[in-house]
C-alpha positions as CSV (number, residue, x, y, z in Angstrom):
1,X,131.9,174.6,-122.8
2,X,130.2,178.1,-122.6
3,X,128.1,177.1,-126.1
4,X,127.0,174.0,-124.3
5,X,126.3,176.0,-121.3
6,X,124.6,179.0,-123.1
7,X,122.2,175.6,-124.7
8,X,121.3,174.2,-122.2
9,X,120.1,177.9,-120.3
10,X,118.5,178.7,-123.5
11,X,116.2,175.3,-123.3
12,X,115.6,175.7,-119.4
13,X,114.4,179.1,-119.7
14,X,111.9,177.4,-121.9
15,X,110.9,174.9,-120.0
16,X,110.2,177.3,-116.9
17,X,108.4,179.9,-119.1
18,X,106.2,176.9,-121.1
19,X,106.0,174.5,-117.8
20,X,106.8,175.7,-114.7
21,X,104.5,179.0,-115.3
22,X,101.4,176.8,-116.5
23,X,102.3,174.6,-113.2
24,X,102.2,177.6,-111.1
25,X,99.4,178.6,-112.7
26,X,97.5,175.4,-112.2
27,X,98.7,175.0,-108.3
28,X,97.8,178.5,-107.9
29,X,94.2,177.6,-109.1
30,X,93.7,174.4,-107.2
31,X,94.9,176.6,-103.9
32,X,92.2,179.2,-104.2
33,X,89.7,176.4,-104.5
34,X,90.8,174.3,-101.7
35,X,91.3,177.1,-99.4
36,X,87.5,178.6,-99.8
37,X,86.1,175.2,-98.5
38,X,89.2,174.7,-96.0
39,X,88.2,178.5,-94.7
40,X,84.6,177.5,-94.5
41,X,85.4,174.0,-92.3
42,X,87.7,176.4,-90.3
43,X,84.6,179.1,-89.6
44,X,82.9,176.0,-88.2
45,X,85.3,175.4,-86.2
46,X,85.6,179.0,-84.4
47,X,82.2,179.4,-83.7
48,X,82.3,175.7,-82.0
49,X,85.4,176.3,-80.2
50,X,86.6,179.8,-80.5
51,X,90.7,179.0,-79.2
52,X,90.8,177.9,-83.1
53,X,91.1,181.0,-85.2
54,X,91.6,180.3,-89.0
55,X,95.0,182.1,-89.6
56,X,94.4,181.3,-93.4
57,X,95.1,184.9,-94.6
58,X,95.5,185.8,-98.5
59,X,98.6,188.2,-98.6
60,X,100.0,189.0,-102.1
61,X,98.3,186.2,-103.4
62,X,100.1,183.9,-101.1
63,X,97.8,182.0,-97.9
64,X,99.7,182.2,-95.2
65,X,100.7,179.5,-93.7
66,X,100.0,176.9,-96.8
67,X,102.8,174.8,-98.3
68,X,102.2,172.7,-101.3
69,X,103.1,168.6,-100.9
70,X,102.7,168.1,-104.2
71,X,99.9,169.5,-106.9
72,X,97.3,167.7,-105.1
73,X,98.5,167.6,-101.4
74,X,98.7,170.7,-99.2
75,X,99.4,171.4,-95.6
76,X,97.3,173.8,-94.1
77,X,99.3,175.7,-90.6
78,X,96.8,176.7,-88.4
79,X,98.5,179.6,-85.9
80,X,97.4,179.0,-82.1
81,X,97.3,181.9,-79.5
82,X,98.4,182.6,-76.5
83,X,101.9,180.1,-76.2
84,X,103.1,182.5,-73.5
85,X,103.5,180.3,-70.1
86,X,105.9,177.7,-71.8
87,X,109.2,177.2,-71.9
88,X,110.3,175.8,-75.1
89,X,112.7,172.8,-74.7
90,X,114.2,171.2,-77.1
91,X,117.2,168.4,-75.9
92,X,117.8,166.2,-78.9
93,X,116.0,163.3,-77.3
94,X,113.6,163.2,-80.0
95,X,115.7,164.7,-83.3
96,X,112.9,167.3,-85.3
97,X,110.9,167.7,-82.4
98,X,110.4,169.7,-79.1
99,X,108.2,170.2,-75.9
100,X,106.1,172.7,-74.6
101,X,106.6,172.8,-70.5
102,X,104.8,175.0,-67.8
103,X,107.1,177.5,-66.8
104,X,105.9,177.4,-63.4
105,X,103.1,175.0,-62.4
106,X,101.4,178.0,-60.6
107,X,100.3,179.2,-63.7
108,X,98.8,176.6,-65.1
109,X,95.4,177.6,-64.8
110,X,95.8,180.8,-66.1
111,X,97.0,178.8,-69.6
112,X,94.5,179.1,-72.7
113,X,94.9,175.5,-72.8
114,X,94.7,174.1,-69.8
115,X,92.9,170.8,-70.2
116,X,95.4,170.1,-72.6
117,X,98.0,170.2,-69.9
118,X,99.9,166.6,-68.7
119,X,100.2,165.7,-65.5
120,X,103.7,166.5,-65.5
121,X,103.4,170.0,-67.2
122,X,103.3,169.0,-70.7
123,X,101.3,171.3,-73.4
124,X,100.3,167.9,-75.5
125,X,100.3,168.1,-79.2
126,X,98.1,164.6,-79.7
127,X,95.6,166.4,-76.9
128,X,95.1,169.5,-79.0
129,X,95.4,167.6,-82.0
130,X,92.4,165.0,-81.0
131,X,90.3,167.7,-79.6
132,X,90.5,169.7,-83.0
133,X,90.0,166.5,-84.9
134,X,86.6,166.3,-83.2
135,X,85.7,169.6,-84.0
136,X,86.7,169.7,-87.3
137,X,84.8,166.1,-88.2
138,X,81.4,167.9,-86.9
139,X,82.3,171.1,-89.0
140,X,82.6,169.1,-91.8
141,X,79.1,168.3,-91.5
142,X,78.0,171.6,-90.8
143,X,79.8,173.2,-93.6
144,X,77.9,174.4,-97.0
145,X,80.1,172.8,-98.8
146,X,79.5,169.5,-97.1
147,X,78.7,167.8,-100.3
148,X,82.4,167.8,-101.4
149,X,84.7,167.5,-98.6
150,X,85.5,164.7,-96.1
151,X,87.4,163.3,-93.1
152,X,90.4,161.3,-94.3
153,X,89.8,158.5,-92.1
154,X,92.5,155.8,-90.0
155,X,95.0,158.5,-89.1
156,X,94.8,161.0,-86.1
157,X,96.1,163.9,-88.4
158,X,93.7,165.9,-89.3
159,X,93.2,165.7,-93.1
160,X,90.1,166.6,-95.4
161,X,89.5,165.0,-99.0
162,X,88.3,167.2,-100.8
163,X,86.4,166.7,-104.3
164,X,87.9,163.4,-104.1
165,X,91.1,165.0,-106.0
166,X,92.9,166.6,-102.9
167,X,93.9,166.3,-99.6
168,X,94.8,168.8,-97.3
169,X,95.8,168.6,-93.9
170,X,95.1,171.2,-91.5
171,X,97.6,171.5,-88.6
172,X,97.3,173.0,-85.5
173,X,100.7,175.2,-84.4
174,X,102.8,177.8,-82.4
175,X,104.5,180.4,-84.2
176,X,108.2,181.2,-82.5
177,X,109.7,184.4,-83.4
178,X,112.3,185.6,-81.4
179,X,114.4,182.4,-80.7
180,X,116.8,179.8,-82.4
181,X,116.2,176.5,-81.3
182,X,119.5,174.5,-79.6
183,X,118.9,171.7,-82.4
184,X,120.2,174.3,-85.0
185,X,122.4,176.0,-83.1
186,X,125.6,174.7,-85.7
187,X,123.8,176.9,-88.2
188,X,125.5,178.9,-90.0
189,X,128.7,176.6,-90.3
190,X,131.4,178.8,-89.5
191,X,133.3,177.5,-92.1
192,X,130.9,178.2,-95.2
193,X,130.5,182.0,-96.4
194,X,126.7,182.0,-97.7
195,X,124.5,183.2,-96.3
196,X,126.1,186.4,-94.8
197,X,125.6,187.9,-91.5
198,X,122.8,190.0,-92.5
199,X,120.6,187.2,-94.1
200,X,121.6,184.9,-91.2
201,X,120.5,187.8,-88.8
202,X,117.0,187.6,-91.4
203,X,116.6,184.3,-91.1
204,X,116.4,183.8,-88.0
205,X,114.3,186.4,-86.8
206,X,111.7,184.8,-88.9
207,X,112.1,181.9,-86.4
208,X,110.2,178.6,-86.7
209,X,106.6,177.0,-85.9
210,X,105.7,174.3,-83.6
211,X,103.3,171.6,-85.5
212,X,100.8,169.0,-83.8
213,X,101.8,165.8,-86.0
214,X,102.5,162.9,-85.8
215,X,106.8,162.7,-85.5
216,X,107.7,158.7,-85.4
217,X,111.2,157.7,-83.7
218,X,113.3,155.0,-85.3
219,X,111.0,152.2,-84.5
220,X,108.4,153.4,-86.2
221,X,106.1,153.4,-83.0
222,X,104.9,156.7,-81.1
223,X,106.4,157.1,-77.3
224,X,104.3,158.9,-75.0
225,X,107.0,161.4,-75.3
226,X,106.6,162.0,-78.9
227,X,103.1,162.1,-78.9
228,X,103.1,165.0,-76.3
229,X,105.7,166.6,-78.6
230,X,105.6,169.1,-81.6
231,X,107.6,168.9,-84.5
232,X,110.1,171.5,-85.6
233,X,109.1,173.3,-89.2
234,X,111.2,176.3,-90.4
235,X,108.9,177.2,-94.1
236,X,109.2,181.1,-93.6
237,X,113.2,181.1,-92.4
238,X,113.5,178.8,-95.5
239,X,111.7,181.1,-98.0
240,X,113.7,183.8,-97.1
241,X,116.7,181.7,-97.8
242,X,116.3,181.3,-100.9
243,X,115.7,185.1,-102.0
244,X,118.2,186.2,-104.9
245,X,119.1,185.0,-108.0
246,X,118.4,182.1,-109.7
247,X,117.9,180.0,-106.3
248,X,113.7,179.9,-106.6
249,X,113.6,179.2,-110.2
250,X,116.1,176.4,-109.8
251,X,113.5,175.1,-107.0
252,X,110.2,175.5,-109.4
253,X,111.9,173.8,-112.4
254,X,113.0,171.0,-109.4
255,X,109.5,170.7,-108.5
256,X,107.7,170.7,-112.5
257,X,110.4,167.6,-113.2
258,X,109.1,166.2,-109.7
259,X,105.5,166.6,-110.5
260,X,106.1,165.2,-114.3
261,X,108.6,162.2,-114.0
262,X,109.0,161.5,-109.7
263,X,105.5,160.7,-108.4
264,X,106.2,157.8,-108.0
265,X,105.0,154.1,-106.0
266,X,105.7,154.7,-102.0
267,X,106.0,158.7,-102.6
268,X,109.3,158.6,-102.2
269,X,109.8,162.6,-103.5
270,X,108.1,165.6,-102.7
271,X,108.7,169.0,-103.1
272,X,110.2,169.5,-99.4
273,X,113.2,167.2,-100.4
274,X,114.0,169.4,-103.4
275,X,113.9,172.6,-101.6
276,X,116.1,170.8,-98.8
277,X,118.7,169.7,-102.0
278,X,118.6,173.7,-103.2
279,X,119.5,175.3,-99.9
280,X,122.7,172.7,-99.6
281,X,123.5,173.6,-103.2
282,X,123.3,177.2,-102.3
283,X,126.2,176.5,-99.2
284,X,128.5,174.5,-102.3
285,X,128.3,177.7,-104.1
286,X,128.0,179.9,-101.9
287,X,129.0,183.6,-104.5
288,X,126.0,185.1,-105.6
289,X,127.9,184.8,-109.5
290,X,127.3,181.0,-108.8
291,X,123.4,181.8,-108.9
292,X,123.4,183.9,-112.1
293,X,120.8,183.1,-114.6
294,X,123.2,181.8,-116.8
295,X,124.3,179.2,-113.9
296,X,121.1,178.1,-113.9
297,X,121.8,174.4,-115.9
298,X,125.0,174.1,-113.7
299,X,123.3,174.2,-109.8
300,X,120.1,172.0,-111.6
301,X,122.8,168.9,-112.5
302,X,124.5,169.8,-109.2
303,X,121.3,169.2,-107.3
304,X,119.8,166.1,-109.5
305,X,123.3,164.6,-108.8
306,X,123.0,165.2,-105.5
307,X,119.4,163.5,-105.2
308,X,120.7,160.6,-106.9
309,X,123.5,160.5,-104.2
310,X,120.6,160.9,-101.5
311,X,118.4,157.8,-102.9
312,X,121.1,155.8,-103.3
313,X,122.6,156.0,-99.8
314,X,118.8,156.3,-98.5
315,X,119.6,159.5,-96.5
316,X,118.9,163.1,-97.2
317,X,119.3,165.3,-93.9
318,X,116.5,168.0,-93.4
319,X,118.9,171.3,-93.6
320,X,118.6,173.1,-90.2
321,X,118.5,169.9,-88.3
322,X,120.7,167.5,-90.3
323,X,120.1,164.2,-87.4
324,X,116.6,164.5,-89.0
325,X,116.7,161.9,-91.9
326,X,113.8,163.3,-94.5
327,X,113.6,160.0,-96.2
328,X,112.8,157.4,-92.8
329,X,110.0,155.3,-92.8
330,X,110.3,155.5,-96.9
331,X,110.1,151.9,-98.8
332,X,114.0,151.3,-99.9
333,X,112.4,149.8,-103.3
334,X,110.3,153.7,-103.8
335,X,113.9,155.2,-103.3
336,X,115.9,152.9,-105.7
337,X,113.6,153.3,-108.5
338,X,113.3,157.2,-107.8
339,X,117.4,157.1,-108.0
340,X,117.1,155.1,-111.3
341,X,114.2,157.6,-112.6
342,X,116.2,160.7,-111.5
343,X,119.4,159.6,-113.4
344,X,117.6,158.7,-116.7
345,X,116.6,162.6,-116.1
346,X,120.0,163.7,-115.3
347,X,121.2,162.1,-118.2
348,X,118.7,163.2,-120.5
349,X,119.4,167.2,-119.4
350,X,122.8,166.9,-119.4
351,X,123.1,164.8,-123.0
352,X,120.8,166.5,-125.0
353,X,119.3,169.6,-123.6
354,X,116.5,169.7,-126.8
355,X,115.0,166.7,-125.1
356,X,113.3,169.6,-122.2
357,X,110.8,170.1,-124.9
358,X,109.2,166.9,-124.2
359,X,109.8,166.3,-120.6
C-alpha cells in the first residue's frame, strides 16, 4: 500500500514539475499580454468617465483582481469606489446574489452613482454594467492597440476578444471587507474541525466582492430583480483557504488535467469547479497530516471521485453558498461525457500511475 502510495507521489511530482510549471508558465505569459491591452482599453475608459478607475495592479507578479477561466478565458474585476450609502442585503430570494439599497433616500444625491439609482432605491448592476459597456466599446476604438482587440458581441457582459485567441471579461464590482454575508452564515459547520478559528477569523476578514453580471434564476430568464442585483464572488477568502500544504498543488495539477483532457463540447469544467471540489476535500480531511506531500495521490482520487459523483448527479454546490448549483444552465449530455472522460482519468492514475507521463 505505502509502495503503491510512494509510486504514485513519485510520478505526480513529475507531472507538476514537467506540466503544471510549463502551464503556469504559459498562463503566466498569456496574462501579462492580455493585461497590457486590457490596461490600455481601461485608461480609455478613465479619461472618458473618471468613476472607472482600472484597479488592475501587478503585486508579486499576481494582477489583482484577475482569475483564470481557463488558459484562454479570464475575468478581469474592476474595483468601484465609493459603496458607502448602501445597505447590503442579501435575503436568499435570489441564491449567489445580493442588492445594493439606499440607506436613506435623503442621501441619494449625494451617491457617486446616482443615475444608476432605481426608482425604488436600487444601486442597478445591469445600469452600471450598460453604461460601462458603452464606454468601453468607444475605448476600444480609441485604444493603440485597436488593431487586435474587440467587443464580444450579443451579450450585455462586457467581454473583449483579444488577438482572436482570448477573451476576457472585464467586470465592474464592490469590494466588501468587514462583513459576512447571511447566505454563508452556516460557514464554518460546527461540526467539521478545518479550518480553525484563526483561519476562519482570516477568511473572513478578507470578505467578498459584489460583481455586475449576469446571475440567471431557474428559468433561465433575467427578473428585473436579478438584473438590478450583484452576484456574490468570494476569490480572495478562497485563496487564503487554501494556504498550507499540499492543498494549491493538488488544485494546479486539477487544473493541467482540466486544460489537457476536460475542455470539452458545452464547457462543462472550468477551473472554478475544481477549486470548489478542493476546498470540500480539505473539510473530509480536515488534519493538516492529510495534506502532506506524500498525501498528495490520495486527496487527487478523492477529488476526481468526487467530480465524477458531481457530473453524474448534475450538481456540484458552489462552497460558501451551497443552494448555488455551479453546474445550472450546463447541457446534461456536456456533463455525462465529462463524468465518462474524468473516470477513464481516474482510472488511468489510479491503475497505472506511469501512464502521467503521457497525459
Amino acid at each position: 500500500m505505502l509502495a503503491a502510495q510512494a509510486k504514485l507521489a513519485y510520478h505526480l511530482n513529475k507531472y507538476y514539475t514537467e506540466k503544471c510549471q510549463a502551464r503556469k508558465a504559459a498562463v503566466s505569459k498569456t496574462i501579462r499580454d492580455v493585461c497590457k491591452v486590457v490596461s490600455d482599453v481601461l485608461k480609455e475608459v478613465e479619461v472618458q468617465e473618471p468613476r472607472f478607475i482600472s484597479s488592475l495592479n501587478e503585486l508579486d507578479n499576481r494582477y489583482e483582481g484577475l482569475e483564470v477561466v481557463s488558459p484562454t478565458e479570464f475575468e478581469v474585476v474592476l474595483y468601484l469606489n465609493q459603496m458607502g450609502v448602501f445597505n447590503f442585503v442579501d435575503d436568499g430570494s435570489l441564491p449567489g446574489c445580493a442588492v445594493l439599497k439606499l440607506s436613506d433616500g435623503r442621501k441619494r444625491s449625494m451617491s457617486l452613482w446616482v443615475e444608476f439609482i432605481t426608482a425604488s432605491g436600487y444601486l442597478s448592476a445591469r445600469k452600471i454594467r450598460s453604461r460601462f459597456q458603452t464606454l468601453v466599446a468607444q475605448a476600444v476604438d480609441k485604444c493603440s492597440y485597436r488593431d487586435v482587440v474587440k467587443m464580444v458581441a450579443d451579450t450585455s457582459e462586457v467581454k473583449l476578444r483579444i488577438r482572436d485567441r482570448y477573451v476576457v471579461q472585464i467586470t465592474p464590482a464592490f469590494k466588501c471587507t468587514g462583513i459576512w454575508p447571511r447566505s454563508a452564515a452556516h460557514w464554518p459547520l460546527p461540526h467539521i474541525p478545518w479550518p480553525g478559528p484563526n483561519r476562519v477569523a482570516e477568511v473572513k476578514a478578507e470578505g467578498f466582492n459584489l460583481l455586475s453580471k449576469e446571475c440567471y434564476s431557474l428559468n433561465g430568464k433575467q427578473s428585473s430583480a436579478e438584473s438590478d442585483a450583484w452576484v456574490l464572488q468570494f476569490a480572495e477568502a478562497e485563496n487564503r483557504l487554501l494556504l498550507g500544504g499540499c492543498r494549491k498543488k493538488c488544485l494546479s495539477v486539477l487544473k493541467t488535467l482540466r486544460d489537457r483532457h476536460l475542455e470539452l463540447p458545452g464547457q462543462p469544467l472550468n477551473n472554478y469547479h475544481m477549486k470548489t471540489l478542493v476546498s470540500y476535500e480539505c473539510e473530509k480531511h480536515p488534519r493538516e497530516s492529510d495534506w502532506d506531500e506524500n498525501c498528495l495521490g490520495d486527496r487527487l482520487n478523492g477529488i476526481l471521485l468526487q467530480l465524477i459523483s458531481c457530473l453524474q448527479c448534475r450538481r456540484c454546490p458552489h462552497y460558501f453558498l451551497p443552494n448555488l448549483d455551479l453546474f445550472q444552465g450546463k447541457p446534461h449530455s456536456a456533463l455525462e461525457n465529462a463524468a465518462k472522460q474524468t473516470w477513464r482519468l481516474a482510472r488511468e492514475i489510479l491503475t497505472n500511475p506511469k501512464s502521467l507521463e503521457k497525459l
